[in-house]
Every structure is written in C-alpha cells, then in structure tokens.
C-alpha positions in Angstrom: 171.4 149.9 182.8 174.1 152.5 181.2 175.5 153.9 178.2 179.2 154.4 178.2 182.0 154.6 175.6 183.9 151.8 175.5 187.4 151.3 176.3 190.1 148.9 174.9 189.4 146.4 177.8 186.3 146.2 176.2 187.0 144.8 173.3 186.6 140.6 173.9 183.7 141.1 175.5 182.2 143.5 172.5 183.7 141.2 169.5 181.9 137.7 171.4 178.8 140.3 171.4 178.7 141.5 167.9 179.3 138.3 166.7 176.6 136.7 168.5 174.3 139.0 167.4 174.5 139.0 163.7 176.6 136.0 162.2 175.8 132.1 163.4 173.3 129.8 165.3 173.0 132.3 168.5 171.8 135.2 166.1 168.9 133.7 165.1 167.7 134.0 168.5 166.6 137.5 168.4 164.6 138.7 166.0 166.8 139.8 163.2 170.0 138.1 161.6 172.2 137.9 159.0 172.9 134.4 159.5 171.2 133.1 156.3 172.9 135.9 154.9 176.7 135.3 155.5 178.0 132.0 155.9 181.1 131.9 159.2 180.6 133.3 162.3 182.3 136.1 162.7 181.0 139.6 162.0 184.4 141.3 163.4 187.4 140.6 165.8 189.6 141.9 168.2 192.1 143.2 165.6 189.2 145.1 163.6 187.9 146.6 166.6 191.4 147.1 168.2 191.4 149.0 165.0 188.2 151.1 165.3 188.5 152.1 168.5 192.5 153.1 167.8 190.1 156.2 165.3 190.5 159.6 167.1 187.0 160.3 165.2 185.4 157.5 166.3 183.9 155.7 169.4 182.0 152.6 170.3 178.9 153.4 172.9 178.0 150.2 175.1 175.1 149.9 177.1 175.9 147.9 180.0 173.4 146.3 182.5 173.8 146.7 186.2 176.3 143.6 186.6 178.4 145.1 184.0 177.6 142.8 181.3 177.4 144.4 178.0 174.3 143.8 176.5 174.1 146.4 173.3 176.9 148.7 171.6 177.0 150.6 168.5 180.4 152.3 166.6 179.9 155.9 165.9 182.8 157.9 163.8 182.5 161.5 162.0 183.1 161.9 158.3 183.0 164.8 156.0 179.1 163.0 155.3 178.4 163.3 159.1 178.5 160.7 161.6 178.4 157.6 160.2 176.3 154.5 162.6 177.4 150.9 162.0 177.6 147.7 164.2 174.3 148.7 166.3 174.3 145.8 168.3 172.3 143.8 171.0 172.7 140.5 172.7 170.4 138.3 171.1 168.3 137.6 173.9 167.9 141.1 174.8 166.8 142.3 171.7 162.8 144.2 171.5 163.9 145.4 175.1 164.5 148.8 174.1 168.4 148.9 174.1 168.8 149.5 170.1 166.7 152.0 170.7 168.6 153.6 173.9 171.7 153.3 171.3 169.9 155.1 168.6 169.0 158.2 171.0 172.6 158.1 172.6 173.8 158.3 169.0 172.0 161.2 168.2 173.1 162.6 171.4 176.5 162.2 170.1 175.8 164.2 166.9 174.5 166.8 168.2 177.3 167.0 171.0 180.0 167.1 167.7 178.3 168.9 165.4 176.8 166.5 162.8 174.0 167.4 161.3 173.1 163.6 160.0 173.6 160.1 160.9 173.5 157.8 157.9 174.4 154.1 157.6 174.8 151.1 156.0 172.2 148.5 156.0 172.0 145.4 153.5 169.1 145.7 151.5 167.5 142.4 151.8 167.1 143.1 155.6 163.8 144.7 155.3 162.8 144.2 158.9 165.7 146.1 159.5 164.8 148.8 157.1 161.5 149.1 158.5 163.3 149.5 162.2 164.9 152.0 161.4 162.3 154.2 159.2 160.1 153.9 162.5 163.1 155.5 164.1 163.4 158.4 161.4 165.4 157.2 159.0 165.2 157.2 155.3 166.2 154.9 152.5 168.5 157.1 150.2 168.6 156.3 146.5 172.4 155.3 147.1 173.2 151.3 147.2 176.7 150.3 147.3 178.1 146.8 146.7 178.8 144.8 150.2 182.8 144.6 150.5 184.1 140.9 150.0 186.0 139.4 152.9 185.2 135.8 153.5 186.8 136.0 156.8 183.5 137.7 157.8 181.0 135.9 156.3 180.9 134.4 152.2 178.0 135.7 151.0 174.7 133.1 150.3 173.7 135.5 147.3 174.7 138.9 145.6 174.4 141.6 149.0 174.2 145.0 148.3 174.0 148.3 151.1 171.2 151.0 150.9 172.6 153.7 152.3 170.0 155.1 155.0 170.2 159.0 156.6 168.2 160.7 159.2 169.0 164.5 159.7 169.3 165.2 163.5 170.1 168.8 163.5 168.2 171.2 162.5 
C-alpha cells in the first residue's frame, strides 16, 4: 500500500471510486454515506475531475494497494484560506482500515511541503459521524456554514443540506 498523486490515466478508475463511496447502494456498505442524503449516483465524473486535476494548485493523492487498485484518494488544492481538503475518499469495503487516515496524514504532509498553515473543508452538517471523524483527527467545527451548491446531476437533495466549514491548523 502507497500514496501517490494521481495522474490523468487515473481518472475512470478514481470517478467509479468516489462515486461508490459516497452516492448509491454500494456506499452504504462502509460505514458512512450520503446516500440518504442525495438522491442519483454520482458524486463527480470524468469531466469534473478531468477538470480538477487540469488546477496547477491542485492535486488528487491516491493510495493504491499492492495490485495497483486504488482503494482511497483525496483532492487537495491551495487557496488564499490555505489548502483546502475535499473528496477524502475510500472504497467502501475498505473503509475503518486506516486509509482515510493515511490520506489525512499525507495531506498534512502536503501542507507543510507548500506552505499552508491550515487545511479546512467542507463537510455537510447532518453527517455527524463524519464530524466526529474528523475532530478525533484535529479538526474543528468553524462557526461558518454555507448553503450546499445545487446540481441535480450530483445528487437532488432529500432535505435542505448545508456545509460547516471545518479547519485544523497544521503549522505552527
């Protein structure tokens, strides 16, 4: 098992994994989801990460096992913030292995590497197990909440979503 930035050839094999992992029926075998959340089965696609990946300031970290399956991945890019985390991802049946957590520690790796001082994210509010997950990992609920963007081609929303914006300072 690995950690690696990902490359354009990547990208099928990342979009079936992201997708897996949070939207649809094979999401809800790990043990967090936003399938009851979002409605559709997508949570991205090859144009959106074409797209992300295209970002000089950003990257996408995979963590590979040693048949070069790609079982976890997170997208990392640097804003004026600091470096913002989203799309921490890992294969359903992999998850409470310890990849997120291999991701997390690769990410802050990454910060410190670049010179952010912070790592903040995104996370919908009414994932609390989520929440939790990450404040055992240092990271703090900021006051900030942010409406969650409408785009039904990635999920129509069950009820009103909403982001808390969560930060955990990485350099001191």
């Amino acid at each position: 098992m690995h950690i690696s930035t990902a490359t354009t050839q990547d990208i099928p094999a990342l979009t079936e994994l992201i997708n897996s992992a949070y939207r649809g029926e094979a999401s809800k075998k790990g043990w967090t989801t936003e399938a009851d959340l979002l409605k559709g089965d997508l949570r991205t696609d090859i144009s959106t990460l074409t797209d992300l990946l295209s970002n000089p300031k950003a990257i996408i970290l995979k963590h590979s096992l040693a048949d070069g399956t790609i079982a976890g991945c997170v997208y990392l890019e640097q804003r004026e913030r600091g470096l913002y985390l989203g799309m921490l991802t890992v294969s359903p049946q992999m998850q409470a292995a310890g990849i997120g957590k291999k991701l997390l520690a690769a990410a802050e790796t990454y910060a410190n590497e670049n010179g952010c001082k912070n790592i903040f994210m995104n996370v919908i509010t009414l994932r609390t197990e989520l929440i939790k997950w990450y404040e055992r990992h240092g990271y703090v609920q900021t006051t900030e909440r942010v409406p969650m963007p409408e785009n039904p081609k990635f999920g129509i929303p069950t009820q009103p979503l909403e982001f808390v914006i969560m930060e955990k300072i990485v350099a001191y």
